[in-house]
Structures are given as C-alpha cells and as structure tokens.
VOVO-736045 format. One line per field, with one value per residue (C-alpha): residue in three letters; y, z, x; residue number from 0. Coordinates in pm, whole numbers. Example, Ala and Ser with C-alpha at 12.3 -4.5 7.8 and 13.67 -1.06 7.14 Angstrom:
BEGIN
resn = (ALA,SER);
py = (-450,-106);
pz = (780,714);
px = (1230,1367);
resi = (0,1);
! end
This chain:
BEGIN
resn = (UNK,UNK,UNK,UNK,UNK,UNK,UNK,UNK,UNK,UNK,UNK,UNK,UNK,UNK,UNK,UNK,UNK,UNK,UNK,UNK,UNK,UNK,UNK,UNK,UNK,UNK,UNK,UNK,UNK,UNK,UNK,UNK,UNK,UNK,UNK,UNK,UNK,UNK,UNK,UNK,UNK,UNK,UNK,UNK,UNK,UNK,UNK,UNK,UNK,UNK,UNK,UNK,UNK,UNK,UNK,UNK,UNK,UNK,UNK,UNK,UNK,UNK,UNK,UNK,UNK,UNK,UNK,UNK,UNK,UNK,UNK,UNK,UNK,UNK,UNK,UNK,UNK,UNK,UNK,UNK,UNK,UNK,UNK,UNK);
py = (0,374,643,676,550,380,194,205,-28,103,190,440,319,189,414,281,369,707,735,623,824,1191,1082,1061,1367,1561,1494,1537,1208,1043,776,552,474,155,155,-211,-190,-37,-324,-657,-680,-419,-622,-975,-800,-662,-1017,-1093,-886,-927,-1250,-1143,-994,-702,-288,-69,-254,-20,-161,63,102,-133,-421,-417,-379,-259,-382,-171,-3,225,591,559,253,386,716,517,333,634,787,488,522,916,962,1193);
pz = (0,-94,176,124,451,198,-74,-246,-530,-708,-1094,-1156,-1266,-887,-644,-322,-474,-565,-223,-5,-272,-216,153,208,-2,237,528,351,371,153,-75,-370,-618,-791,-1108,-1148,-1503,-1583,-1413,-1390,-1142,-962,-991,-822,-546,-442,-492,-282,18,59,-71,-277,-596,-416,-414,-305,-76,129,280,564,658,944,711,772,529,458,168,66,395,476,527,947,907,671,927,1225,1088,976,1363,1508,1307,1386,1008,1099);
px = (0,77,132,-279,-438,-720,-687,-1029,-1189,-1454,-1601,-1773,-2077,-2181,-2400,-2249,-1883,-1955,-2105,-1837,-1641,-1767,-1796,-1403,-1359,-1593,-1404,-1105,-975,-665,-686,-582,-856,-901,-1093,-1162,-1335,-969,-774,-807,-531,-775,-1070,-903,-738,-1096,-1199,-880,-928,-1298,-1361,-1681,-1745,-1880,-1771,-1653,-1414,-1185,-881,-762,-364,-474,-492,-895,-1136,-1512,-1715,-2030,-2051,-2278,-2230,-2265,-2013,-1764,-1805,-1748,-1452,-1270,-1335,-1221,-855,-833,-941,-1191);
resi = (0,1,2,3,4,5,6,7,8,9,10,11,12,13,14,15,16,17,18,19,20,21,22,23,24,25,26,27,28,29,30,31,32,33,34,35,36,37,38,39,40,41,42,43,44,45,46,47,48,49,50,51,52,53,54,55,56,57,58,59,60,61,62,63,64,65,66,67,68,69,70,71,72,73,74,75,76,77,78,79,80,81,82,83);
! end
C-alpha cells in the first residue's frame, strides 16, 4: 500500500462507490482509487481482500477492510482510526 491511509476499489458506474467516494472527499480524507473496469489486477485484489465480488471494498492502513458499507459505518470506521 501507498502512503494513502485507503486503498479504495470502485467503478464508476456503482451508487455505493460514488457514495463512499464523495464521503471521504468531504471529510477530507486520503486515498488511492481503484478503477476495477480499468484493471483486472484491480478487480481480483478486491476479490482478494474481501472474498466477494462485491464494491466498493476499502482496505484501511490497518490491514482491515469494509465492503459496501454504509455511510454511518464507513463514518465510524474512519473515527475509530483518527481519520476523521
């Protein structure tokens, strides 16, 4: 992983991925995006890390992940690493 404290894997096409999207950039939060419809190699780690063929999937510099979390979750998880 990248100095980013997210690595995120998305496409654009998804409404929970723009979602979680605009909410990091509202609090201001770094990350790496993922296009998966651009990358294979993209698409398998998601696969990889969550073990579905679900997104977005956000791995956090903890090594933990969230797939398709809601906007309370995703908010809680970024409070609970001093993201936020």
């Amino acid at each position: 992983m990248s100095d980013a404290p997210i690595e995120f894997y998305g496409a654009s096409w998804c409404g929970d991925c723009v979602r979680a999207q605009a909410l990091l950039e509202h609090y201001g939060v770094e990350f790496n995006y993922h296009d998966i419809d651009a990358s294979d190699e993209d698409k398998a780690k998601a696969i990889e890390i969550s073990g579905l063929q679900k997104i977005p999937v956000l791995q956090f510099s903890d090594g933990s992940f969230l797939s398709e979390p809601s906007s309370p979750i995703l908010e809680k998880k970024l409070t609970d690493l001093d993201l936020i």
